[in-house]
N, C-alpha and C positions, 0 to 999 in steps of 0.2 A: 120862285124865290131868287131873291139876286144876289149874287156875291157883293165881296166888299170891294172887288175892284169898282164895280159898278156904281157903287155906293158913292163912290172916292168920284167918277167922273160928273157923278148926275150933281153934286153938288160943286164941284170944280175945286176941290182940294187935295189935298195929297193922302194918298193910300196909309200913310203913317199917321198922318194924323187923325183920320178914321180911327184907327186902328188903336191908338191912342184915347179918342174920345169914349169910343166901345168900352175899354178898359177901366173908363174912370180915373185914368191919371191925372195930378192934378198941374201939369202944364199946358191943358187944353182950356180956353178960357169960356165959360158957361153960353156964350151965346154960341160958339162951332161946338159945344159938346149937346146942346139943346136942336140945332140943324142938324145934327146925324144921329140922334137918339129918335128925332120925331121922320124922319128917312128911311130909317131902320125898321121903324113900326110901321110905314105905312107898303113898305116892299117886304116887309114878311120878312127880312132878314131876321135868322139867328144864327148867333157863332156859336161853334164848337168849343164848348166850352173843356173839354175833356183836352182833346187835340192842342188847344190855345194853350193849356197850362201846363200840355209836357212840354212845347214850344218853348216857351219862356219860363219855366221851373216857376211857375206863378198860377197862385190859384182864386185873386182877387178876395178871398176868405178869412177873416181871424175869428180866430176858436175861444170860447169862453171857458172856462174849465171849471167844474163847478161839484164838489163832491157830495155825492147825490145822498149821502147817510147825513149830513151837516145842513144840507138843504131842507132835509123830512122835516129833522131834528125841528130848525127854526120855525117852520110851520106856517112864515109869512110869507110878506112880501117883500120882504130885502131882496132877495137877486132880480126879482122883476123888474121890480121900480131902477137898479143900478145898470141892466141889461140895458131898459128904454133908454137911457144915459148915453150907452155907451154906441149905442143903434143907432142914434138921433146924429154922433160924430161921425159915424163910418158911411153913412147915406150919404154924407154932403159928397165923400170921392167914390161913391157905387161900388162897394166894398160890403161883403155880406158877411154877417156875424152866425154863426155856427156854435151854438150851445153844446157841449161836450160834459155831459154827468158820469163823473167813474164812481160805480159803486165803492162803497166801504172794506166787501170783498177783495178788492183788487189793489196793489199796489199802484199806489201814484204816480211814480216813477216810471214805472214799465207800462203804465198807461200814456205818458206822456212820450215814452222810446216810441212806443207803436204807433200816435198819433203824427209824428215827426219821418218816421220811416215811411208810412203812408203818401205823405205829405197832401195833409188835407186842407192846411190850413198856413197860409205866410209868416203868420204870428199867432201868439196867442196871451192872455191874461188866465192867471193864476191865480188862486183862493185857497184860505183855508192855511196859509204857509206857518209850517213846523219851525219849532228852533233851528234845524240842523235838516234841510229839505234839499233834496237829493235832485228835484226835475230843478232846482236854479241851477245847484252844479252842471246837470248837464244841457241846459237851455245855453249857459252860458258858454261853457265850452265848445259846442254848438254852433253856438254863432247865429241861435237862432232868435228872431224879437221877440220879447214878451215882458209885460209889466206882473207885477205879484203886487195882489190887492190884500198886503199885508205884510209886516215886517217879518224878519228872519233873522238869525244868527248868521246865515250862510252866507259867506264872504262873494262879490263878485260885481261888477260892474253893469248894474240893470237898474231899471228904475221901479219906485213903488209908491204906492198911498197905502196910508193906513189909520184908523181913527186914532180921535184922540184920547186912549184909555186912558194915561197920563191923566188931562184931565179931568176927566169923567169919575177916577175915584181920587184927585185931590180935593174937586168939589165936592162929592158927594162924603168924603170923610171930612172935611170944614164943617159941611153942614150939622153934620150929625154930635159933633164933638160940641160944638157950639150951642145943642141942645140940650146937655151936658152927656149924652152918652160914653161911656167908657169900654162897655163891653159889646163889640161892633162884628157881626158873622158874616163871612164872605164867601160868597158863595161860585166859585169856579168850575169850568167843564172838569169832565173827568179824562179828555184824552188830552195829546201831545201836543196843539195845534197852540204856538207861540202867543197868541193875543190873551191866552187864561193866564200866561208866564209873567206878560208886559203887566197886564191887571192885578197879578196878586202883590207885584213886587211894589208897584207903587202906593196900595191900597198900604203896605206895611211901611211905606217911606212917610204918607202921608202920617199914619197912627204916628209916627218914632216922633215928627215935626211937633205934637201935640204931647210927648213922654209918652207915650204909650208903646207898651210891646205884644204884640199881638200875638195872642192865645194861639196853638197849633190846632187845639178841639175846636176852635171857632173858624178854621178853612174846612168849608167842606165840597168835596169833588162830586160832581152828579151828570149827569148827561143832560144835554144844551136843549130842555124841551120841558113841555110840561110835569111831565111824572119827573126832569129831574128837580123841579122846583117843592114837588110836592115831597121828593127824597131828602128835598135839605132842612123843608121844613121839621120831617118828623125827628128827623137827627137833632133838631135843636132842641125839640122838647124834650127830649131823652137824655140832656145837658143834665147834669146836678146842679150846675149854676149855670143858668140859660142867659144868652144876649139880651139887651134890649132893644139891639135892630141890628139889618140885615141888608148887605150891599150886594145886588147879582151881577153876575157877568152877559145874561144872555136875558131879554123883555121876556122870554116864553117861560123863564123859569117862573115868574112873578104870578101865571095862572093858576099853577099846581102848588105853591106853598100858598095863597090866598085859600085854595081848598082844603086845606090840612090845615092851616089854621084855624079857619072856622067852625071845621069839627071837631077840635079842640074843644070848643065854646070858648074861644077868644077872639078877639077881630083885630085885625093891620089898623093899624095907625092910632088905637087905644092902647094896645099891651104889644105890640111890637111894632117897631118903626120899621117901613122897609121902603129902599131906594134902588129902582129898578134901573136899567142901560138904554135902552134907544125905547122911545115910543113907539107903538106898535098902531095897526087897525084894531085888533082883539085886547091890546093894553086900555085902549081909551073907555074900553066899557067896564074895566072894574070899579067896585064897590068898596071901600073909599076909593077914590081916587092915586093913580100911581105918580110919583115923583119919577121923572127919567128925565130924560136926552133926547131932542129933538136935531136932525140934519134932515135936509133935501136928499133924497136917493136919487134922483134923477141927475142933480149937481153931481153929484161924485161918480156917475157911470161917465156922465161928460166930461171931468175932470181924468178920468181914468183911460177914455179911449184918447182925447186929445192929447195925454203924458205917451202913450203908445205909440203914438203915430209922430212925435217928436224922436224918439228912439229909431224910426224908423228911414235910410237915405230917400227916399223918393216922397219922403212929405217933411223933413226935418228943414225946409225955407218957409212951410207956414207955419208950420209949429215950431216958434224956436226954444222952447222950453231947456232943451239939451233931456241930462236925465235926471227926473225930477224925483225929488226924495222929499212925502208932501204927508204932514197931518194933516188930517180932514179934520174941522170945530166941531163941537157937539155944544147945542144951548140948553140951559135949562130949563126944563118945563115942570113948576110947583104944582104939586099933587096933595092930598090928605094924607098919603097914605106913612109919611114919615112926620104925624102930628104929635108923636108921644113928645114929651119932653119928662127929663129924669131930673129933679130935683135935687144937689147935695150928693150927686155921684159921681 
């Protein structure tokens, strides 16, 4: 096996700049980082990689953070399709992404101190952000990079993306109003995590736009997954004066209230309209069809690691983004499943 001095002579360049190519910085220009990568490989060199990043307090690594009860919950493909995103950016400078699931058990926070303390990773992206989230305060105090793939209360100078719930219930309450609906059930997580906050307040901003003041018994809170779709549906029939549709916050509640509704003996988009949030793989096979929200996942992982690596001094000349404070669009995709129209209401 050969060192890297050797490395450095057999090609007639300098030991740094090796050394540099190895690492994936992006000051090395792809044709000398493609003659020492394919050098590397054909003399059997590998670097110590343990040894290299006490060396340089650098571990070539950014960590995804991903809370593993929020992830069950969803039951999709959201993080996957936004990981390949974010994978697809971090490849181009040889930079290795590191998925990080903290259970539900454990505090966020002190998962994020012990992640840092570790130091497994140079940066990291954040999910799942609280009104008032404790790992920004200390990411940022820190000094350490990291994007949060969702807005916050929490004051501090970091960048983030986050969708457009905004839109997503000023559309989908237009719609419905427009239909003549008045009596409109919203259906929100039942934990703390800010994006059920941003959703309910504008879902009530849009009602106020149209005079309407929305009922307290028509929010109801459920867990971000099937059964809690199926929990919000039976609540509503248990209503004295039940809605005539229904706006969710998360595509997998839409499974389990389609089930409970129909063993009702009533069917979605006859006797209640409902307006689901992002399409789904498992949305597209309901019966009527769902009205949601279509985005690229894959767009928004890229979106999300390129904002990261802007934030970042040793890539912030390609990226020059600065620090990016970014809605993501959400399009509409017409469904059956919000066909009812109310008459004179």
């Amino acid at each position: 096996m050969k060192g890297i001095r050797q490395l450095a002579d057999r090609l007639n360049i300098s030991i740094g700049t090796v050394s540099r190519a190895l690492n994936g910085r992006p000051d090395v220009n792809e044709e000398t980082r493609r003659r020492v990568l394919e050098a590397a490989a054909e003399f059997g060199y590998v670097p110590n990689q343990s040894g290299r990043s006490l060396r340089q307090g650098s571990t070539n690594a950014i960590g995804f953070m991903i809370e593993s009860g929020n992830s069950a919950d969803n039951g999709d493909n959201f993080f996957l399709g936004v990981v390949d995103g974010v994978h697809s950016v971090l490849s181009r400078h040889h930079l290795d992404l590191v998925v990080l699931p903290c259970s539900t058990e454990e505090d966020p926070a002190q998962y994020v101190q012990r992640i840092v303390a570790r130091r497994l990773v140079d940066a990291l992206i954040i999910s799942a952000t609280h009104r008032k989230d404790a790992r920004i305060e200390f990411l940022d105090k820190a000094r350490i990079p990291f994007i949060a793939l969702g807005r916050s209360g929490t004051k501090g100078t970091y960048p983030w993306l986050d969708l457009d719930f905004e839109g997503v219930a000023n559309r989908a309450i237009d719609r419905l109003v427009a239909a003549g609906h008045r009596r409109i059930a919203i259906g929100v997580p039942s934990n703390d995590i800010n994006l059920g906050f941003v959703f309910l307040d504008a879902c009530k901003a849009g009602l106020a736009r149209h005079g309407i003041a929305l009922d307290p018994s028509l929010v109801i809170r459920a867990a971000s997954s099937e059964q809690g779709g199926y929990q919000i549906a039976h609540e509503l029939l248990a209503l004295p004066e039940q809605p005539t549709a229904v706006v969710l916050i998360y595509e997998q509640m839409a499974i389990g209230l389609y089930r409970r509704i129909n063993e009702a003996g009533l069917r979605v988009g006859r006797d209640l309209a409902v307006i689901g949030f992002r399409e789904s793989p498992l949305s597209r096979f309901l019966s009527p069809t769902l009205t949601c929200f279509r985005m690229s996942l894959r767009d928004l992982g890229i979106a999300l690691g390129e904002s990261l690596l802007a934030s970042m001094p040793a890539y912030a000349e390609i990226y020059p983004q600065g620090i990016v404070h970014k809605i993501w669009p959400m399009e509409l995709v017409e469904g059956e499943s919000d066909a009812l129209a109310v008459a004179g209401r």
